[in-house]
N, CA, C and O atoms as a GROMACS GRO file, in nm:
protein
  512
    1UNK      N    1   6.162  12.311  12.654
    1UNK     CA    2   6.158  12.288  12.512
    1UNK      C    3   6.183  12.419  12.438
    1UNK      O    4   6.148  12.517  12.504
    2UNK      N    5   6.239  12.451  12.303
    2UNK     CA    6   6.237  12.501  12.252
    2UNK      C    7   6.124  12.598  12.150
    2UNK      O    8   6.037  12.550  12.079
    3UNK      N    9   6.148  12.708  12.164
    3UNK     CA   10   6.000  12.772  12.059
    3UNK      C   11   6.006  12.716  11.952
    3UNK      O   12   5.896  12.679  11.911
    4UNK      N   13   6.122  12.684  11.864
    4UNK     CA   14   6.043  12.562  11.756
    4UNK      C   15   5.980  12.428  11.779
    4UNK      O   16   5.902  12.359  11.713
    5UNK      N   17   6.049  12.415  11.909
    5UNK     CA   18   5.914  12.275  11.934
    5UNK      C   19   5.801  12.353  11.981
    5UNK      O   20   5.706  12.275  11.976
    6UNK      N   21   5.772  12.433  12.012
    6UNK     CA   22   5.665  12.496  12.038
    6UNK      C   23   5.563  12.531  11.923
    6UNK      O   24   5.444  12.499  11.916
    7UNK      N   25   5.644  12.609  11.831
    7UNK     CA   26   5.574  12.607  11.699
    7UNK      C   27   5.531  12.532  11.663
    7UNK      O   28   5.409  12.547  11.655
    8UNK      N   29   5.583  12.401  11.617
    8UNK     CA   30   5.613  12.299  11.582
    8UNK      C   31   5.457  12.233  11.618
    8UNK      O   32   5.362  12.216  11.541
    9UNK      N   33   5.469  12.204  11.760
    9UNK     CA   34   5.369  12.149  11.815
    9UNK      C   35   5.195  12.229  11.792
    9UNK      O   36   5.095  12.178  11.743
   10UNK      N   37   5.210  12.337  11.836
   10UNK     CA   38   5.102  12.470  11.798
   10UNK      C   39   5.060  12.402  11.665
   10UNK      O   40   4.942  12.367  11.670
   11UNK      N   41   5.110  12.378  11.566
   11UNK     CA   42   5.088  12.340  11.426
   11UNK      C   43   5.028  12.226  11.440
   11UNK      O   44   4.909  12.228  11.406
   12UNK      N   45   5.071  12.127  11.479
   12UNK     CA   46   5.040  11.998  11.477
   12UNK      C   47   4.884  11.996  11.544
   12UNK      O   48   4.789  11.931  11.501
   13UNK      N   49   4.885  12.085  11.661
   13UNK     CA   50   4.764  12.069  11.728
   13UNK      C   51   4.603  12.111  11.664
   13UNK      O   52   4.487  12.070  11.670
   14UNK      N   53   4.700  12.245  11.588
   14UNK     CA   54   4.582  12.321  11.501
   14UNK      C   55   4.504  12.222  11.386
   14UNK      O   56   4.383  12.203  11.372
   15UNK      N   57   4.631  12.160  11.302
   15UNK     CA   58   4.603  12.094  11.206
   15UNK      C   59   4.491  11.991  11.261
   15UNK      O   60   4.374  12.005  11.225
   16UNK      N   61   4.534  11.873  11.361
   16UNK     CA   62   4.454  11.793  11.413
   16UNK      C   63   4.344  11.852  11.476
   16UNK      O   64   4.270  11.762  11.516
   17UNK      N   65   4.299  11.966  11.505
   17UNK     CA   66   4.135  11.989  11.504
   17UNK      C   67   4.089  12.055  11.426
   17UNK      O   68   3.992  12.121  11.462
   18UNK      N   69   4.136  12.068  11.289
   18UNK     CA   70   4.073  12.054  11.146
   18UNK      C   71   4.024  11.950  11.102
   18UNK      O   72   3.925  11.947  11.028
   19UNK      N   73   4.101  11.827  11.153
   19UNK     CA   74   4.115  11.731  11.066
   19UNK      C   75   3.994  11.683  11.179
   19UNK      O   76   3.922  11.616  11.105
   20UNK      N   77   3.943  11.678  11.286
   20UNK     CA   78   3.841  11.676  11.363
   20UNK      C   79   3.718  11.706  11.342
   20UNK      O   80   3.615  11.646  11.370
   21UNK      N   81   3.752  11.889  11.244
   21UNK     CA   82   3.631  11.889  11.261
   21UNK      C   83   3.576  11.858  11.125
   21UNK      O   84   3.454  11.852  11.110
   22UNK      N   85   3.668  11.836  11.010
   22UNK     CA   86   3.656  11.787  10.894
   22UNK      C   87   3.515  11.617  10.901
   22UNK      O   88   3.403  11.592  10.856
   23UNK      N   89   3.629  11.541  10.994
   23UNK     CA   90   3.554  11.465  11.076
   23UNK      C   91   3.414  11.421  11.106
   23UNK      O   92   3.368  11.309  11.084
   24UNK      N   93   3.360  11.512  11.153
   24UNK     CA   94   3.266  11.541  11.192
   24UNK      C   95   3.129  11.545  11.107
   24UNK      O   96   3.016  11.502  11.129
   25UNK      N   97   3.185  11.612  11.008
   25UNK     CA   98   3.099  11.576  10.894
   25UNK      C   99   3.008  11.461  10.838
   25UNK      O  100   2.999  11.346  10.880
   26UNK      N  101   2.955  11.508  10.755
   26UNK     CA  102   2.891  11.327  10.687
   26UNK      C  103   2.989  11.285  10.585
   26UNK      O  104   3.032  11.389  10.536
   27UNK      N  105   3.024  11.222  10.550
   27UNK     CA  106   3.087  11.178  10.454
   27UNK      C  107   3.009  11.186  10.315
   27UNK      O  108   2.888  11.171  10.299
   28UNK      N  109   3.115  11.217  10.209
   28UNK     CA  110   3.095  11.229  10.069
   28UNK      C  111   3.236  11.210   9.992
   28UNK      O  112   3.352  11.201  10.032
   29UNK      N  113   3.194  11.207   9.906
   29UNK     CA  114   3.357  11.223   9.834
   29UNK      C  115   3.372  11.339   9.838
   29UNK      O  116   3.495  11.337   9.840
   30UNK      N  117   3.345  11.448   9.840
   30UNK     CA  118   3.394  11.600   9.857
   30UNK      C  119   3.459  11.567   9.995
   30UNK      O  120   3.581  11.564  10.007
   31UNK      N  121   3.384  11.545  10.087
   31UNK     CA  122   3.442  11.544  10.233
   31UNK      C  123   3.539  11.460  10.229
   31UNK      O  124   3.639  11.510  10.280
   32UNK      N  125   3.556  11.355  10.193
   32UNK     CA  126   3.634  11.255  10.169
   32UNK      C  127   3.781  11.306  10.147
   32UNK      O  128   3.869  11.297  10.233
   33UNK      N  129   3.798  11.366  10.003
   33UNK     CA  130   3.842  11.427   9.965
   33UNK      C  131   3.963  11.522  10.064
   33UNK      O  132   4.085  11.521  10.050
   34UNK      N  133   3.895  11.587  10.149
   34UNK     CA  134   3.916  11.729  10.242
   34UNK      C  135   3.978  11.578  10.386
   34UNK      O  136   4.094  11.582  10.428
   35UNK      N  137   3.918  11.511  10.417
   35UNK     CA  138   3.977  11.447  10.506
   35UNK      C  139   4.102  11.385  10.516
   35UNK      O  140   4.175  11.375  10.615
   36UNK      N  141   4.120  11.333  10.365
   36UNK     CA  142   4.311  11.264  10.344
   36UNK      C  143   4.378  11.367  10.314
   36UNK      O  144   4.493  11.335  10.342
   37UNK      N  145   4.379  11.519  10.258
   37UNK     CA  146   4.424  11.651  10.270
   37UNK      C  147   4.449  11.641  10.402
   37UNK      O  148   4.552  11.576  10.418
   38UNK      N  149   4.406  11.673  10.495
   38UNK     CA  150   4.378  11.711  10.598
   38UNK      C  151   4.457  11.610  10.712
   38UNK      O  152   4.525  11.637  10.811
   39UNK      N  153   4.424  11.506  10.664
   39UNK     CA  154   4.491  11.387  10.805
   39UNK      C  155   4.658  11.420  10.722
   39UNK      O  156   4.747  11.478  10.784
   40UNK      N  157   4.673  11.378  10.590
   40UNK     CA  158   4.805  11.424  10.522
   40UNK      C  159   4.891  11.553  10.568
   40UNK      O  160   5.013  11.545  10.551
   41UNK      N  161   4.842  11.661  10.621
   41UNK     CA  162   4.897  11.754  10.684
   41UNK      C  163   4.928  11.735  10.818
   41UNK      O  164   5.032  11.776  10.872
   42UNK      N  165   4.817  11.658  10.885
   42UNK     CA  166   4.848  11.642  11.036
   42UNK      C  167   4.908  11.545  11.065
   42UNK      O  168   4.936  11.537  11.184
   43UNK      N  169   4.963  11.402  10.952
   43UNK     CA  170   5.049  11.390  10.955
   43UNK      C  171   5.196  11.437  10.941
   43UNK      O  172   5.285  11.416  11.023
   44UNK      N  173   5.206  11.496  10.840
   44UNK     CA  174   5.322  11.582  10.822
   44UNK      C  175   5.386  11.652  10.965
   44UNK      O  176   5.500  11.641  11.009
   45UNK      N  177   5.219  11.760  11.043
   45UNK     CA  178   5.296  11.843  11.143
   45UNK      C  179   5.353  11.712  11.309
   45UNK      O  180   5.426  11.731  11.406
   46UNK      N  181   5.268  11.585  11.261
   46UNK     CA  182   5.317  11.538  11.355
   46UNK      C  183   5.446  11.474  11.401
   46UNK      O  184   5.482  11.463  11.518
   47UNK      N  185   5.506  11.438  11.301
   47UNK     CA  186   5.646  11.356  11.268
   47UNK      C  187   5.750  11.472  11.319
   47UNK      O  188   5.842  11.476  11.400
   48UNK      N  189   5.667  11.594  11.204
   48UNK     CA  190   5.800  11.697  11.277
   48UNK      C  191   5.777  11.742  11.389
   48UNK      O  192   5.880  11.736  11.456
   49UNK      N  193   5.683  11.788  11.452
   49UNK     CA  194   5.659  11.771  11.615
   49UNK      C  195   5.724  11.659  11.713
   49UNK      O  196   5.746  11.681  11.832
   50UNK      N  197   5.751  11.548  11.654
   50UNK     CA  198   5.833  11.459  11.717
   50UNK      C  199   6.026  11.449  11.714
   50UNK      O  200   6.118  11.412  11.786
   51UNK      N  201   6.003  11.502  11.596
   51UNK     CA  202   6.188  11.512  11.513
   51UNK      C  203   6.131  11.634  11.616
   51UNK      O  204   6.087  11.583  11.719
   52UNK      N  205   6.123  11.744  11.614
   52UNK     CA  206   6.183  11.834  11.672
   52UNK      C  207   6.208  11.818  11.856
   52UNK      O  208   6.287  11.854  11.944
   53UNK      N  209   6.136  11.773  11.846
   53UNK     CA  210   6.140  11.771  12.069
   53UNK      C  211   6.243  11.631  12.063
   53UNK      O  212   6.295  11.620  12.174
   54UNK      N  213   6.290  11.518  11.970
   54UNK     CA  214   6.376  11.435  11.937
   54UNK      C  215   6.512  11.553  11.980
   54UNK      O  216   6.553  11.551  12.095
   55UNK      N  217   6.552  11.618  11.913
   55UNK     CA  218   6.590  11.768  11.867
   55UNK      C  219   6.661  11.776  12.009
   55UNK      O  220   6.771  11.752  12.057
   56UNK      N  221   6.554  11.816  12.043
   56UNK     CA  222   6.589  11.892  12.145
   56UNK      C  223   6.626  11.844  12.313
   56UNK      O  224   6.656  11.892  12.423
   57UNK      N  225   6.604  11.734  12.254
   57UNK     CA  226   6.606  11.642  12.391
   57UNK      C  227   6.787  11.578  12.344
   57UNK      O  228   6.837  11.481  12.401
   58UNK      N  229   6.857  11.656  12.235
   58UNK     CA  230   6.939  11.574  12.189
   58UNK      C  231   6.987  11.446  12.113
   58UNK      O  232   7.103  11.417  12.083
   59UNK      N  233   6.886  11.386  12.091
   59UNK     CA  234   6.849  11.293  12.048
   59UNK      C  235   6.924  11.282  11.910
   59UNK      O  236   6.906  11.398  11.872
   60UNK      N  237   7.022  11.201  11.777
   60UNK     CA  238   7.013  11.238  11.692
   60UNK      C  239   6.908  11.155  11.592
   60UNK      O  240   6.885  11.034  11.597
   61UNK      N  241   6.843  11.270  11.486
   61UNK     CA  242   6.770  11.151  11.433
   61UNK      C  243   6.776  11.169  11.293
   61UNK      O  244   6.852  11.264  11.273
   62UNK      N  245   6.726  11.119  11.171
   62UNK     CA  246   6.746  11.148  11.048
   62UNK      C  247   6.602  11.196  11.003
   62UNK      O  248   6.495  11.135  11.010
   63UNK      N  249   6.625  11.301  10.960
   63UNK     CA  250   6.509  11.388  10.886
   63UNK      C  251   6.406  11.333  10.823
   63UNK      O  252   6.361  11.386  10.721
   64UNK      N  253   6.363  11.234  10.866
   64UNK     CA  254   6.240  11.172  10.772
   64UNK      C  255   6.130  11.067  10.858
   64UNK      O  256   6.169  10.967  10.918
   65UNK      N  257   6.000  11.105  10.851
   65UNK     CA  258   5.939  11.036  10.905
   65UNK      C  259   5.948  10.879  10.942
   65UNK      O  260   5.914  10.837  11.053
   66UNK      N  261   5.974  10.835  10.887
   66UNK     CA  262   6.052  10.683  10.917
   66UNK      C  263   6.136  10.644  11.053
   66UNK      O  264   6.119  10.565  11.145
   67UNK      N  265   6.234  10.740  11.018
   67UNK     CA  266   6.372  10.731  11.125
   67UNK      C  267   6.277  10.826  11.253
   67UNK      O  268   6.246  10.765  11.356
   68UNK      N  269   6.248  10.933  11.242
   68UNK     CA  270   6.194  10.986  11.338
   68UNK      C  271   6.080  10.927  11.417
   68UNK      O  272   6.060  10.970  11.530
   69UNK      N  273   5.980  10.802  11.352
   69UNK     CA  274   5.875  10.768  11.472
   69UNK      C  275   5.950  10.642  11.534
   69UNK      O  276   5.951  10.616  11.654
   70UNK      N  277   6.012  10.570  11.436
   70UNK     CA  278   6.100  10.455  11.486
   70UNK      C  279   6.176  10.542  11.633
   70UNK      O  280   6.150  10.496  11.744
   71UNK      N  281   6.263  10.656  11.623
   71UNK     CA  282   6.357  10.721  11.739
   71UNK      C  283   6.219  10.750  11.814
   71UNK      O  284   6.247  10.728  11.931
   72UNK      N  285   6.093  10.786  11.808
   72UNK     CA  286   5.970  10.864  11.892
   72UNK      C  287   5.955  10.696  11.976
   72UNK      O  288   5.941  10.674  12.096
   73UNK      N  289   5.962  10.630  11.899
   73UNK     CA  290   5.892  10.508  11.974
   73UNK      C  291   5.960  10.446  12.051
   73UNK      O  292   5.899  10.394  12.144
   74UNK      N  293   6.112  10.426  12.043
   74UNK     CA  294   6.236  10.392  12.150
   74UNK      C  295   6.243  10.480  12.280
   74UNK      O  296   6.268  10.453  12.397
   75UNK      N  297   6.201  10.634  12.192
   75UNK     CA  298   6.210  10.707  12.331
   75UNK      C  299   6.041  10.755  12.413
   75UNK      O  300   6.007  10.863  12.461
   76UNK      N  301   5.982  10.653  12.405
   76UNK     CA  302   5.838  10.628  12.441
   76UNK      C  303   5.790  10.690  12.444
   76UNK      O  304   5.748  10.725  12.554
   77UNK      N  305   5.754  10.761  12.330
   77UNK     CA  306   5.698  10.882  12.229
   77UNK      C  307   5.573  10.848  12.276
   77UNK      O  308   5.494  10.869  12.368
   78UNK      N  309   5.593  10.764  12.136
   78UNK     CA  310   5.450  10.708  12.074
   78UNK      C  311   5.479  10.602  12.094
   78UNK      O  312   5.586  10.554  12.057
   79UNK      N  313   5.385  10.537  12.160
   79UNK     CA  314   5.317  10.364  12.198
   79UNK      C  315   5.323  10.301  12.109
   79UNK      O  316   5.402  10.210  12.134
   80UNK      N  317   5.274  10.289  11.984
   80UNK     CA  318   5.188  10.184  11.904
   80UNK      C  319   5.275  10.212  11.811
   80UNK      O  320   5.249  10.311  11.744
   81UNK      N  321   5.443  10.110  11.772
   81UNK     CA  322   5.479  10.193  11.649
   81UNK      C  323   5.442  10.141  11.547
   81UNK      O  324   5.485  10.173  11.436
   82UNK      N  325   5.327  10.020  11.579
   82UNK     CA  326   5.252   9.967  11.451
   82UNK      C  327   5.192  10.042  11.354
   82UNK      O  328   5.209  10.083  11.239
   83UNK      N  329   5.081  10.047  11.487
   83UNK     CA  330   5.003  10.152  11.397
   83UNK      C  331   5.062  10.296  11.293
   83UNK      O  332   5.009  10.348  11.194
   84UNK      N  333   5.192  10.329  11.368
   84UNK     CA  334   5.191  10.456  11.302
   84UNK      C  335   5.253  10.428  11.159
   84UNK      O  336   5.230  10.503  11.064
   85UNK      N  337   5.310  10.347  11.151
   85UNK     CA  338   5.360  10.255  11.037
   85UNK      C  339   5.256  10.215  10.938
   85UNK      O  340   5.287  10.187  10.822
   86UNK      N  341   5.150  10.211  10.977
   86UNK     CA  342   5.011  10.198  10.897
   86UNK      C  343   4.943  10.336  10.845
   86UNK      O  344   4.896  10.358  10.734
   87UNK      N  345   4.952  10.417  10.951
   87UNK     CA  346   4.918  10.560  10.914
   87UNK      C  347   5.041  10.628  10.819
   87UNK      O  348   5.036  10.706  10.724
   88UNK      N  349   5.151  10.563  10.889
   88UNK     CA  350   5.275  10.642  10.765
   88UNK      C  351   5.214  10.600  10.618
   88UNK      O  352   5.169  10.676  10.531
   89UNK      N  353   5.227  10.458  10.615
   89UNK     CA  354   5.239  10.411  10.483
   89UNK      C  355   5.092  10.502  10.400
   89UNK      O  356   5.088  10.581  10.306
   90UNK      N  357   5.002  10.451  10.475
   90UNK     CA  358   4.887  10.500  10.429
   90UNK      C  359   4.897  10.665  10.390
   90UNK      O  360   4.898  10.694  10.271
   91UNK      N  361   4.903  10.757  10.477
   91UNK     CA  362   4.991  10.898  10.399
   91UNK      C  363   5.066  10.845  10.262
   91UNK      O  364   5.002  10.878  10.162
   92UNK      N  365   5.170  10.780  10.237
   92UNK     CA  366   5.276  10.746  10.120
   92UNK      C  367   5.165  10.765  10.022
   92UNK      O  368   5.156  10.849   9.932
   93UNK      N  369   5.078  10.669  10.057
   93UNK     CA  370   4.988  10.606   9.907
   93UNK      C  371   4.899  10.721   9.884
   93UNK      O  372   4.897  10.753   9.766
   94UNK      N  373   4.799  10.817   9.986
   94UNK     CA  374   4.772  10.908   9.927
   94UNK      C  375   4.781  11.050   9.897
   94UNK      O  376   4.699  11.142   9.895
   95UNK      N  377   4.938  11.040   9.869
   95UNK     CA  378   4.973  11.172   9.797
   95UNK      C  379   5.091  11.121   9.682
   95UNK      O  380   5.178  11.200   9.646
   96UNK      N  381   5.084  10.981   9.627
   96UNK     CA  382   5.124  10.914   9.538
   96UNK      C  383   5.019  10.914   9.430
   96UNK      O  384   5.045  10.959   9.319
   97UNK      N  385   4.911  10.868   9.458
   97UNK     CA  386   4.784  10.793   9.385
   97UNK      C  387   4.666  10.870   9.422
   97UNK      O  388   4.655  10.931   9.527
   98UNK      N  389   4.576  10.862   9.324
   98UNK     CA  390   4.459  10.850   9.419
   98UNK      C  391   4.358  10.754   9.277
   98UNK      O  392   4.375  10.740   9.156
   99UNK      N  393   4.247  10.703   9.383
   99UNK     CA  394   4.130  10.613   9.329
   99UNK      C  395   4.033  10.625   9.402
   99UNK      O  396   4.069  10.686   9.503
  100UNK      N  397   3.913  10.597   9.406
  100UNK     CA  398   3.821  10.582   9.480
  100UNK      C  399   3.788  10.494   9.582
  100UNK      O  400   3.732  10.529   9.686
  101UNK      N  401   3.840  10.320   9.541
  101UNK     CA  402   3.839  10.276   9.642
  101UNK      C  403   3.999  10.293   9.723
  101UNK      O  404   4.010  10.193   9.794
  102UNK      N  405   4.093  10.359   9.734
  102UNK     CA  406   4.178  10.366   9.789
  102UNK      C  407   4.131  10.491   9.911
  102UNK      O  408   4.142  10.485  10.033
  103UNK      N  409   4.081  10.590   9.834
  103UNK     CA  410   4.053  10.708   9.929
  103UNK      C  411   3.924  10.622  10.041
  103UNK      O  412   3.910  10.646  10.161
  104UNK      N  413   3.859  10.543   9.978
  104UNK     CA  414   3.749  10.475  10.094
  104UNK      C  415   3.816  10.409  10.230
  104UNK      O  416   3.781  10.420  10.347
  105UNK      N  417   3.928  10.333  10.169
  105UNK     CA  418   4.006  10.247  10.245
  105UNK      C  419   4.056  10.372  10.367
  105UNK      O  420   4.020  10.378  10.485
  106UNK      N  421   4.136  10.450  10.306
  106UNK     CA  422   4.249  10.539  10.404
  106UNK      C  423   4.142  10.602  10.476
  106UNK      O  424   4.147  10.576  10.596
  107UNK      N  425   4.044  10.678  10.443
  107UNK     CA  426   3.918  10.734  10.516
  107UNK      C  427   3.866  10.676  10.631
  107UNK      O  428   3.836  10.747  10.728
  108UNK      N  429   3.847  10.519  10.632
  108UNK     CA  430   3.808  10.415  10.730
  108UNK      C  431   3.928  10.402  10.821
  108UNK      O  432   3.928  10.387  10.943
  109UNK      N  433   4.045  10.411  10.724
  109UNK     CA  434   4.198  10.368  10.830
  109UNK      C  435   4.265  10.499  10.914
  109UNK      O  436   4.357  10.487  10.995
  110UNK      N  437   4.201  10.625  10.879
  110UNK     CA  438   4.202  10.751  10.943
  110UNK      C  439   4.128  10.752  11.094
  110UNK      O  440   4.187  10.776  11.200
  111UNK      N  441   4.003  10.725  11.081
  111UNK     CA  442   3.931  10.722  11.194
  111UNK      C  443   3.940  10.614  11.269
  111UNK      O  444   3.931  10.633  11.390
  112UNK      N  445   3.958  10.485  11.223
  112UNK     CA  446   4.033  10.365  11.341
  112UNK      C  447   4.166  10.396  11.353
  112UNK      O  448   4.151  10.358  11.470
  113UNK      N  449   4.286  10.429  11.348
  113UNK     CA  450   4.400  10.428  11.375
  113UNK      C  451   4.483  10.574  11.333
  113UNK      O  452   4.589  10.614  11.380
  114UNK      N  453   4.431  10.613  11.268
  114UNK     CA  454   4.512  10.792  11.275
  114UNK      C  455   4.517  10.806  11.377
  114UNK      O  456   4.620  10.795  11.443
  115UNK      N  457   4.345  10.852  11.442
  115UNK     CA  458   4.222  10.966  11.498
  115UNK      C  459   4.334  10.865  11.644
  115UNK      O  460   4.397  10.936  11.722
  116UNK      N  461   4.337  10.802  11.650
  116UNK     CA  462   4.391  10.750  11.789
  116UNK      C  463   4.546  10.790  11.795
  116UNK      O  464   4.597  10.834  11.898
  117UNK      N  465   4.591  10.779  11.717
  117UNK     CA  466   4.742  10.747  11.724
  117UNK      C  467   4.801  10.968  11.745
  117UNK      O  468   4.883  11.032  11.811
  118UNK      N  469   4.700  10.997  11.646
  118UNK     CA  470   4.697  11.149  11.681
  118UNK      C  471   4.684  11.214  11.823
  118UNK      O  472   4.771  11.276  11.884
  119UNK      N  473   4.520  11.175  11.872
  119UNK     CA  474   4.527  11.214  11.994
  119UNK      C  475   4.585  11.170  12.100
  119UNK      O  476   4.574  11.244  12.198
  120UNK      N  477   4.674  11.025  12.122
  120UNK     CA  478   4.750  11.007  12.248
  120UNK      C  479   4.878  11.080  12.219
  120UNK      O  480   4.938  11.118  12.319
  121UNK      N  481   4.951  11.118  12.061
  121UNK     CA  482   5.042  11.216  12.101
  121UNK      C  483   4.998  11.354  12.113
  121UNK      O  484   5.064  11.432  12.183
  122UNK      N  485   4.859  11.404  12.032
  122UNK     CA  486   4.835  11.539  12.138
  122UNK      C  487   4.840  11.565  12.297
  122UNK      O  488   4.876  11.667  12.356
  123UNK      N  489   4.790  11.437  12.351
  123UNK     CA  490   4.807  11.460  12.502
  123UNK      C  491   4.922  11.460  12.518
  123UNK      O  492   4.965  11.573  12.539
  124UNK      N  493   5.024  11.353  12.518
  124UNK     CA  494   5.174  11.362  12.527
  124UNK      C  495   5.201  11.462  12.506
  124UNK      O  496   5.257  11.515  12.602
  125UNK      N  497   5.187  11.558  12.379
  125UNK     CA  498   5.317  11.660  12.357
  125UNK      C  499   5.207  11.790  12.480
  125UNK      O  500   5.269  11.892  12.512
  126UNK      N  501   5.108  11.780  12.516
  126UNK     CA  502   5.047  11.865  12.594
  126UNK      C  503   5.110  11.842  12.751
  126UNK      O  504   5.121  11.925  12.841
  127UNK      N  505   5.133  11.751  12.750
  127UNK     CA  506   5.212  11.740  12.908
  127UNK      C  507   5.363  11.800  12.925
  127UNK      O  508   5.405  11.824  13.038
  128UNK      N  509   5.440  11.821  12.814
  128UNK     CA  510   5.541  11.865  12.792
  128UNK      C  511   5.597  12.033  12.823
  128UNK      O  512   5.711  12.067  12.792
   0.00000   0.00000   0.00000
């Protein structure tokens, strides 16, 4: 692989044990708050962690999270391209909007289906 998938990945990994230990916490709306920041970034480093080893494996793909987990999931990236489609959308809405019960919703939909969909591609891109 390439040192930008390397970077790439390094990022992604860091971000996701922020967003861990953010986690960890009790919940508040301050924390709250710091957690869709936070999963919102580790989404971000993850898509491009995928476009890039896409990249590099030759693959062509189009620059945008969309086209890139759809190409991650053909090339048996990522398993579940449901879920990530739920975690995408869910990113969309909160850095569009925010409300209170919306941030409750994505907060609950972070830790059932992010927190998973994150760590089976941390292991993946760790076997690499």
């Amino acid at each position: 692989m390439s040192e930008r998938f390397d970077d790439q990945r390094d990022a992604f990994l860091r971000a996701l044990q922020r967003l861990r230990d953010v986690l960890a916490q009790n919940e508040n709306e301050f924390i709250r708050d710091a957690i869709i920041q936070r999963f919102e970034f580790t989404f971000e480093m993850a898509w491009r962690s995928l476009f890039r080893l896409l990249i590099d494996r030759g693959e062509r793909v189009g620059e945008n999270a969309s086209a890139t987990l759809t190409a991650a999931h053909a090339a048996l990236l990522i398993d579940d391209a449901e879920r990530w489609h739920r975690v995408r959308i869910a990113r969309n809405k909160t850095s569009h909007t925010y409300d209170e019960a919306l941030a409750i919703e994505v907060s609950a939909m972070i830790r059932a289906d992010a927190m998973p969909a994150f760590e089976a591609l941390a292991d993946r891109l760790g076997t690499l």
